[in-house]
C-alpha positions as CSV (number, residue, x, y, z in Angstrom):
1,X,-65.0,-109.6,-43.8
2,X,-64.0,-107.8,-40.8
3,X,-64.5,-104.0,-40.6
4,X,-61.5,-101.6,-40.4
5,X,-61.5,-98.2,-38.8
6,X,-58.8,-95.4,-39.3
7,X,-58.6,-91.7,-38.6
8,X,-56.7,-89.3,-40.6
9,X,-56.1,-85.7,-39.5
10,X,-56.7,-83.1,-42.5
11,X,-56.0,-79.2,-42.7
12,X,-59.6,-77.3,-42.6
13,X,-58.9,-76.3,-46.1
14,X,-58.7,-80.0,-47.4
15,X,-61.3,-80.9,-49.7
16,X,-59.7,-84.1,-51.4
17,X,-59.1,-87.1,-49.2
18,X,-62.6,-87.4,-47.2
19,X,-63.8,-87.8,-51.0
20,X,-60.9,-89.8,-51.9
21,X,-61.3,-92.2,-49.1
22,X,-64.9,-91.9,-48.6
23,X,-66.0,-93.0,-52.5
24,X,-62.7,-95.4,-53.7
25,X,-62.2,-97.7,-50.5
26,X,-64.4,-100.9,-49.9
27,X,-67.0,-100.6,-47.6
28,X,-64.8,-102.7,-45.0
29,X,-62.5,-99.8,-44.6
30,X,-63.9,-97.4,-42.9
31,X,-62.7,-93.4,-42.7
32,X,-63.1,-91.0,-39.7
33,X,-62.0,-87.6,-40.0
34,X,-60.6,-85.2,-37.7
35,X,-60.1,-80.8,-39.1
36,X,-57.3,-79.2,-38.5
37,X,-56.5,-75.4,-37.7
38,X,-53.3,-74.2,-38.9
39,X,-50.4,-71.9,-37.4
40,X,-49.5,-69.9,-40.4
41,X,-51.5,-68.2,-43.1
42,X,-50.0,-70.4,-46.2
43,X,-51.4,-73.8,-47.5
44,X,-48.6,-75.6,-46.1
45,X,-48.6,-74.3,-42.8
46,X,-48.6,-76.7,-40.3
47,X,-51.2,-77.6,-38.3
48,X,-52.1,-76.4,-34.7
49,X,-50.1,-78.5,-31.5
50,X,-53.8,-78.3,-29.7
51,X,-55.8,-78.9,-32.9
52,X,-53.7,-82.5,-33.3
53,X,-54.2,-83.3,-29.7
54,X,-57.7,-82.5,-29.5
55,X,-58.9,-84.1,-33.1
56,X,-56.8,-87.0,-32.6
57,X,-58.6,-87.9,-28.8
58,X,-61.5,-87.4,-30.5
59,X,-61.1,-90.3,-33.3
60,X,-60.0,-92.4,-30.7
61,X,-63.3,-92.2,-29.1
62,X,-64.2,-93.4,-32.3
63,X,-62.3,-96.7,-31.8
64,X,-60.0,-96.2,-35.1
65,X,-56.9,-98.2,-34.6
66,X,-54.2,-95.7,-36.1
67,X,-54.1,-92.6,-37.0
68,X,-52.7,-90.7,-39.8
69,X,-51.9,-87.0,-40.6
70,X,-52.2,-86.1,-44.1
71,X,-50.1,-83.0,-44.8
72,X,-47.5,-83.4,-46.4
73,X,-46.1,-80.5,-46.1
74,X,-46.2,-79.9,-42.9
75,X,-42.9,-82.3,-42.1
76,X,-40.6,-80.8,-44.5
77,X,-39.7,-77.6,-42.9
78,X,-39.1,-78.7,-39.6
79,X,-36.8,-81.9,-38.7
80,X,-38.9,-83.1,-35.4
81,X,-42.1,-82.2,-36.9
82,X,-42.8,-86.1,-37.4
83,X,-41.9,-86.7,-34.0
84,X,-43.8,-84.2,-32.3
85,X,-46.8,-84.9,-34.4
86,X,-47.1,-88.9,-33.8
87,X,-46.6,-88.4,-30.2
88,X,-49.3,-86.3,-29.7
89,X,-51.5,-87.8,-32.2
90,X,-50.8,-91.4,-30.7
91,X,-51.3,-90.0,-27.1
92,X,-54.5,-87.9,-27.8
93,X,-56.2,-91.4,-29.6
94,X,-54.2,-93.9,-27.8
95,X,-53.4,-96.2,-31.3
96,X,-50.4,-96.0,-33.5
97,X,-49.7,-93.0,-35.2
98,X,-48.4,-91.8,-38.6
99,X,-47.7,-89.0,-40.9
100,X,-48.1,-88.9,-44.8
101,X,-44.7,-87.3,-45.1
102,X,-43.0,-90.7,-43.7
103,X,-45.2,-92.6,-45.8
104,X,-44.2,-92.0,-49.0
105,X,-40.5,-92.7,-48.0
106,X,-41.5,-95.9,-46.7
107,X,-43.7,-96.8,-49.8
108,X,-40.5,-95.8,-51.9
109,X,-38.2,-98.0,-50.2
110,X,-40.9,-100.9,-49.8
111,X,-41.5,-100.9,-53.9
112,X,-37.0,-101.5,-54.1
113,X,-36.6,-97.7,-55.8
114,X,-34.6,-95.3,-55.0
115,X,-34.3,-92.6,-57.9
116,X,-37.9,-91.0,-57.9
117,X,-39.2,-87.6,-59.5
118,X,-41.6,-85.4,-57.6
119,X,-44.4,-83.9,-59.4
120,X,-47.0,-81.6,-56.5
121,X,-49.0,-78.4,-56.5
122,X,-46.4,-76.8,-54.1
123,X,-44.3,-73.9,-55.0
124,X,-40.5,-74.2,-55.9
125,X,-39.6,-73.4,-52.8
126,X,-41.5,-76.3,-51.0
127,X,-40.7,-78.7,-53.4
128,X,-37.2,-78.2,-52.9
129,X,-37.5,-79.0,-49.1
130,X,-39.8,-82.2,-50.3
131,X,-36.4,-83.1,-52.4
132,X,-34.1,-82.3,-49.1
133,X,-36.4,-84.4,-46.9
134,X,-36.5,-87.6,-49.0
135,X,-32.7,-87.4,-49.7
136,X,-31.7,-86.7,-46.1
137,X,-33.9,-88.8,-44.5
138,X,-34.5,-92.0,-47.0
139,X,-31.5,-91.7,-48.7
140,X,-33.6,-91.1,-52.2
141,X,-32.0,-89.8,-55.4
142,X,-34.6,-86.9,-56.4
143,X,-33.9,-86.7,-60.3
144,X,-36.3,-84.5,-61.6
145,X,-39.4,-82.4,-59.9
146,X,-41.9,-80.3,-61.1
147,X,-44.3,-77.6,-58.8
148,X,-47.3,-76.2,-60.4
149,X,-46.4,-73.2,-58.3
150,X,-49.8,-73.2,-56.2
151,X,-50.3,-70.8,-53.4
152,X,-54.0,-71.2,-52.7
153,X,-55.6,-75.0,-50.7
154,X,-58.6,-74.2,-52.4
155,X,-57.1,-74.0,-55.8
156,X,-55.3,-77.1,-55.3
157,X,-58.0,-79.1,-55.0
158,X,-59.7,-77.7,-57.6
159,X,-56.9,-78.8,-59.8
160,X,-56.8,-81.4,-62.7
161,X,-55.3,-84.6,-62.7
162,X,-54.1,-83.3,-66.4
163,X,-51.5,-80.6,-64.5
164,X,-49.8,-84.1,-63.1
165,X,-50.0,-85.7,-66.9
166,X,-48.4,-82.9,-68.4
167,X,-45.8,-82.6,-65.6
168,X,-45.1,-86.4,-66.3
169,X,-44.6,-86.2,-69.9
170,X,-42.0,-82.8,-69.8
171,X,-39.7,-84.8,-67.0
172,X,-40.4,-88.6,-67.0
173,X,-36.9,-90.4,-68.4
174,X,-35.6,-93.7,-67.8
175,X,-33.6,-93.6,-64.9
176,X,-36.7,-92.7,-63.0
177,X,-38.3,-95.9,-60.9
178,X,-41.1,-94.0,-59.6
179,X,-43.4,-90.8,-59.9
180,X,-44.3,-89.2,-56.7
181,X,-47.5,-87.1,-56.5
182,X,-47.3,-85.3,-53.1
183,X,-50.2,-83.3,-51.7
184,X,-53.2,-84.8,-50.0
185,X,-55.7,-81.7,-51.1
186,X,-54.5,-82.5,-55.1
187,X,-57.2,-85.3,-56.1
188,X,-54.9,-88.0,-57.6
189,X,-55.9,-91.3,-56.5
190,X,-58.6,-92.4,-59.3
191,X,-55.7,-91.7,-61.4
192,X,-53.1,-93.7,-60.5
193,X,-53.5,-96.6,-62.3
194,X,-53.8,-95.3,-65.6
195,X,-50.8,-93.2,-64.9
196,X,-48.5,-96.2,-63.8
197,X,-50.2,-98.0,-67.1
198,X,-49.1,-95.0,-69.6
199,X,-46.2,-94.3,-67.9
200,X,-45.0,-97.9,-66.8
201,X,-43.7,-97.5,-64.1
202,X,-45.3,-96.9,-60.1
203,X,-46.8,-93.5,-59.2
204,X,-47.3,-93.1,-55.4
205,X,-49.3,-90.2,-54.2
206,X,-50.0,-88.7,-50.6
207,X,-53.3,-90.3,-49.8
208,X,-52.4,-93.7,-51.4
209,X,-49.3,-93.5,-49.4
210,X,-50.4,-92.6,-46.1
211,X,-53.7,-95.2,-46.8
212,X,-51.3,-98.2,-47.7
213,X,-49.5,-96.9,-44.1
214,X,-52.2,-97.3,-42.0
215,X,-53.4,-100.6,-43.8
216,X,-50.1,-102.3,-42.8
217,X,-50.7,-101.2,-39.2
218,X,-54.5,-102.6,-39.1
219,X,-52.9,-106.2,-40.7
220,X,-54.8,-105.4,-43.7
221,X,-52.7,-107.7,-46.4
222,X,-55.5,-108.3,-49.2
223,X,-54.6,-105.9,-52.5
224,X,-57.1,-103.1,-53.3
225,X,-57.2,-103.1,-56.8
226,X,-57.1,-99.8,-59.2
227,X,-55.5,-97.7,-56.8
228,X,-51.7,-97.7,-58.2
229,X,-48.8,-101.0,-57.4
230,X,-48.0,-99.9,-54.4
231,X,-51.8,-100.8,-53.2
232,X,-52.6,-103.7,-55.5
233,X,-49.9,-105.6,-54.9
234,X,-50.9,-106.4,-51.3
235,X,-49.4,-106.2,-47.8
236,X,-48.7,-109.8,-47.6
């Protein structure tokens, strides 16, 4: 089976996905990691124009064949800041480029849903631009959201995947299709599948989203099983 290398570009303060990534992928897909620098003094701050540059020309000395930034955040506040950050990430490594942000709408879309509820650590006021982002730009129907209100990265990913159970159980209804779970320092991805299996229907999170992403640019098409539907079912 042949090897597969990707980079992904994480705030300093990240503490989730290296493990995520690191401990729940097979051995034939293979991790690099570039730290990130941010501008402001808030978790979702984004990162540093020189850090992506920099980090991102480093992995492609590496020989990844995308790259990925995972903060989510970051995108919702500013309407080229997807733009801006592919280009420079694709030009500093020289491979495709992608942010977490635009992976979550595309994982939506590619599962047929449209009406999705977004559960995160971020406070009200950046889970309301999350909800502005994927209706302007995806054309999704946000009908219910929950924010634990978190302030700190460090306390983020120290939180427990129970904070995303209990969020689940006050908002889920039926006219939801999917749960979304962004934040790529909230460790969520072990989780998944017994979420979608209590809750019945798909749960897409940032680092499952931005992983399933970067698979479909490798080619990768087998499934990767206990990682949530939207990785299981294959890219096939």
């Amino acid at each position: 089976m042949r090897n597969h290398h990707f980079g992904v570009l994480i705030p300093a303060t990240n503490t989730t996905c290296e493990i995520e990534y690191g401990r729940l992928l097979p051995p034939n897909l293979q991790v690099h990691v570039g730290r990130l620098g941010k501008g402001g003094d808030t978790p979702f701050s984004p990162s540093l124009d020189a850090d992506l540059a920099y980090q991102a020309k480093m992995l492609g000395q590496a020989k990844v064949e995308v790259v990925a930034l995972a903060q989510t955040s970051a995108s919702l506040f500013d309407d080229g800041y997807d733009a801006k950050a592919k280009a420079l990430m694709a030009k500093g490594a020289g491979v495709p480029a992608l942010t977490s942000a635009e992976a979550i709408g595309e994982a939506v879309r590619a599962l047929g849903a449209s009406r999705i509820a977004l559960v995160s650590p971020y406070s009200a006021q950046v889970i309301g631009r999350a909800k502005a982002y994927y209706e302007t730009r995806y054309g999704l129907s946000v009908v219910a959201m929950e924010g634990f209100g978190a302030t700190d990265a460090y306390a983020i990913g120290g939180l427990s995947a129970d904070n995303a159970t209990d969020a689940f159980v006050r908002i889920d209804r039926p006219d939801i299709e999917i749960l979304v779970v962004p934040g790529g320092n909230f460790p969520t991805m072990r989780h998944i599948a017994g979420w979608e299996r209590r809750f019945g229907k798909p749960v897409i999170t940032t680092n499952q989203a931005a992983l399933w992403a970067m698979l479909r640019v490798m080619g990768v098409s087998a499934p990767l099983p206990g990682l949530g539907r939207l990785l299981e079912q294959g890219l096939g």
